[in-house]
N, C-alpha and C positions, 0 to 999 in steps of 0.2 A: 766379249768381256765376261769374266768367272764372275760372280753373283757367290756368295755364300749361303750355303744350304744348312739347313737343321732340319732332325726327325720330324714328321708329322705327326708321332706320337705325344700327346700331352702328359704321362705318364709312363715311366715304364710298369710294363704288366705284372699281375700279380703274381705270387710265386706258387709252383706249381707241386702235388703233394709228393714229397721225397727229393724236394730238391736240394736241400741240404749234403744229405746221401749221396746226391750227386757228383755235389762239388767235393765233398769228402773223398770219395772214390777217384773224383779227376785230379786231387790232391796228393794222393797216395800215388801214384801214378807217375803224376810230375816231377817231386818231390821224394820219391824212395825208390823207383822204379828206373825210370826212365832211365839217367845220370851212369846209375849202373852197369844197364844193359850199355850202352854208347860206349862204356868206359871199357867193359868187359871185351867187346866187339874190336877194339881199337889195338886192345893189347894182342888179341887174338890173331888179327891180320899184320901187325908186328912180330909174333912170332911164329910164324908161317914165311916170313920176307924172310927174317934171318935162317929158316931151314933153308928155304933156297937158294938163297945166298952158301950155305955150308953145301950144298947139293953139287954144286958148282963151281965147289972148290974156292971161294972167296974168302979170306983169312978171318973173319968175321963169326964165333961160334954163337950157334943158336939158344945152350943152355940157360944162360940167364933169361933172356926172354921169354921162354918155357917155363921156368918157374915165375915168372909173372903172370903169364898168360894164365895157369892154371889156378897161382893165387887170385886172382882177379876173377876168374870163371868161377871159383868156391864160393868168395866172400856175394859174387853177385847172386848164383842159385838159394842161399843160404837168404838172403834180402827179397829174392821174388818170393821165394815159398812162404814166406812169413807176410809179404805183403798180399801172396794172390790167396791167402786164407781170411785176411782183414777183408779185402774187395767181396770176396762170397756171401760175406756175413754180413758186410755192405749193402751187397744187391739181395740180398733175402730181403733185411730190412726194407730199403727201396721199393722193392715190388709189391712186399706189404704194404707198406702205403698207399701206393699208388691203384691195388686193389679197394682199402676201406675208402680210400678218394673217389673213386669211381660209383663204390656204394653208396658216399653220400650225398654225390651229384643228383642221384634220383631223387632224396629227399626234395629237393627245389619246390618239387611237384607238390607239396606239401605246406610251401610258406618258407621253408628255411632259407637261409643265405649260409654259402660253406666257406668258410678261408683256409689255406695251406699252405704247412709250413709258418707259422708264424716268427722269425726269430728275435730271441731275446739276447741278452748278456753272456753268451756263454750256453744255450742251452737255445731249443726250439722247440715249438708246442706244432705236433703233426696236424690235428684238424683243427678248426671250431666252428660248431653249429649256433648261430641263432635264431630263432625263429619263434612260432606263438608260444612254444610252452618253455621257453628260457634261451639260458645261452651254458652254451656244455664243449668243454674241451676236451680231446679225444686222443688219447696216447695210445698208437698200434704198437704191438707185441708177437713179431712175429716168430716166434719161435718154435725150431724143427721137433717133431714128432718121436716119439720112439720108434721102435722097429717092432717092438712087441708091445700087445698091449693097448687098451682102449687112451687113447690123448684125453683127459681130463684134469679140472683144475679143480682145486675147493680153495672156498673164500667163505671166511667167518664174518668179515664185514669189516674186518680189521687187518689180518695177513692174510696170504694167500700160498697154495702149494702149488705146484706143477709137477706130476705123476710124484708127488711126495718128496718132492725136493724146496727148499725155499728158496727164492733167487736171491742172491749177492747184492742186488741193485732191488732197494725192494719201491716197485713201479707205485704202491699207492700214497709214499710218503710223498713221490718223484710227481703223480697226479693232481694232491692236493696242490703240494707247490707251485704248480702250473696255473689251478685254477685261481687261487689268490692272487697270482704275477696277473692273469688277467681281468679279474676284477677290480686291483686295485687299477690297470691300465684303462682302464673303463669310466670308472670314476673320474680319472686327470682327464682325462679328454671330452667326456660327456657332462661332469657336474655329477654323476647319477650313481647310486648305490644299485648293484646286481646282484640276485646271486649266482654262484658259477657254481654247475655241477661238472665233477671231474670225471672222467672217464678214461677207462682203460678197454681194450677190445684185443682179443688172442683170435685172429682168425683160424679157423679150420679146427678148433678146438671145444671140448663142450666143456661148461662151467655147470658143475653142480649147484642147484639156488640154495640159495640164503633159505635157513626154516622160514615157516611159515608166520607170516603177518612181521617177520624183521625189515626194517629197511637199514641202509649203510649210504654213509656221504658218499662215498665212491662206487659209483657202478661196475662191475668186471664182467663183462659180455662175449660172447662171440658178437660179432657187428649186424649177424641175421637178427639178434636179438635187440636191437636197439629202437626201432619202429615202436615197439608194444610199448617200451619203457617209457618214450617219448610221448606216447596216448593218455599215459598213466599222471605223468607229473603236472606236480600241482602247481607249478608256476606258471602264469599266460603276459605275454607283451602282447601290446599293439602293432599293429603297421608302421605306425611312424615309428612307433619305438625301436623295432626290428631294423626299419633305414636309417636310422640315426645311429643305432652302433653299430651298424655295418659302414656306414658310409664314415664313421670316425677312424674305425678299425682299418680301412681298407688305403683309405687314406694314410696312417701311420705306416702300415706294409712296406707305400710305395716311397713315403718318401727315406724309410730306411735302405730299402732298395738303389734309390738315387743317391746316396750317402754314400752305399758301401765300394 
């Protein structure tokens, strides 16, 4: 007699860094990719039947078909190219992550506790660290290098350039925003007022510092740089303190994870 099973898992797992990017990429895929290709494929070996059928002398002309098959082959190269440039930029991102993630598994070693991916409304926060000297949320930026030309960024402590260009999407309005969505999340769940420092990190990239004795709410790092910064700051939590909003935080993860 069949017995009914469920997981031995009491939660599902936490989410892992660039998972988002993931699903986005297995989305694109799904959904603009695939349908195509099958659709394109379909018409394709339909008009290849009807050559041979005309080959063979079968009253049945191949033309229309042909011009389907080729409209179908356009419209779908014309959809991959456009989707296999989103998936690139996709998996840049991605691996970015999954790089500064990796980075900041070592902190552990440290006291910190790290969560990934965190999703909100609309929008996901890549890391966040908390540990004795705060809790800090962490936006990767991974973006491609020039060809010529040393990769550097300047930040005033307010905008920021990238080889003298200003981005379209400016990451330190996009940071703060992050950090407040997770302090105010902190508060509902803990009782507890935080402060949240936001952070952005451009791997593989040097940041020119802030003059000297300025500080800025928002950090702009390479991720080598983040260690020092975290020796520096002036905020310190306890132990429990550190398990209490990890263990609230990590909690809300999964039960949005069971949700979705």
């Amino acid at each position: 007699m069949n017995k009914a099973k469920r997981s031995p898992l009491k939660a599902p797992p936490l989410r892992q860094a660039g998972q988002s990017l993931d699903e986005e990429i297995q989305r694109i895929w799904d959904d603009e990719t695939a349908p195509y290709y099958f659709t394109a494929a379909m018409v394709i070996l339909l008009a290849a039947y009807e050559w041979w059928r005309w080959y063979t002398n079968s009253p049945p002309q191949p033309w229309l078909f042909t011009l389907l098959a080729v409209g179908f082959a356009g419209f779908f190269v014309r959809k991959f190219l456009v989707a296999k440039r989103r998936i690139r930029v996709l998996r840049r991102a991605r691996d970015g992550e999954r790089v500064v993630g990796q980075f900041l598994d070592d902190l552990r070693e440290k006291g910190y506790r790290v969560l990934h991916d965190i999703v909100g409304e609309g929008f996901n926060i890549d890391h966040l660290l908390v540990g004795p000297h705060g809790i800090f949320t962490i936006e990767t930026k991974t973006w491609s290098k020039p060809v010529k030309g040393e990769p550097k960024i300047d930040y005033d402590g307010e905008q920021l350039s990238i080889s003298g260009l200003h981005p379209d999407h400016d990451p330190i309005v996009q940071a703060k925003a992050q950090a407040k969505w997770i302090k105010d999340l902190v508060n509902e769940l803990t009782g507890k007022s935080y402060f949240v420092r936001p952070v952005v990190v451009y791997p593989g990239w040097f940041i020119n510092p802030l003059p000297k004795g300025m500080r800025a709410d928002v950090w702009v790092l390479n991720p080598k740089a983040l260690p020092a910064y975290l020796e520096n700051e002036r905020n310190h939590l306890g132990d429990e303190e550190v398990s209490s909003i990890t263990t609230h935080l990590s909690r809300y993860v999964r039960n949005g994870a069971r949700l979705s």
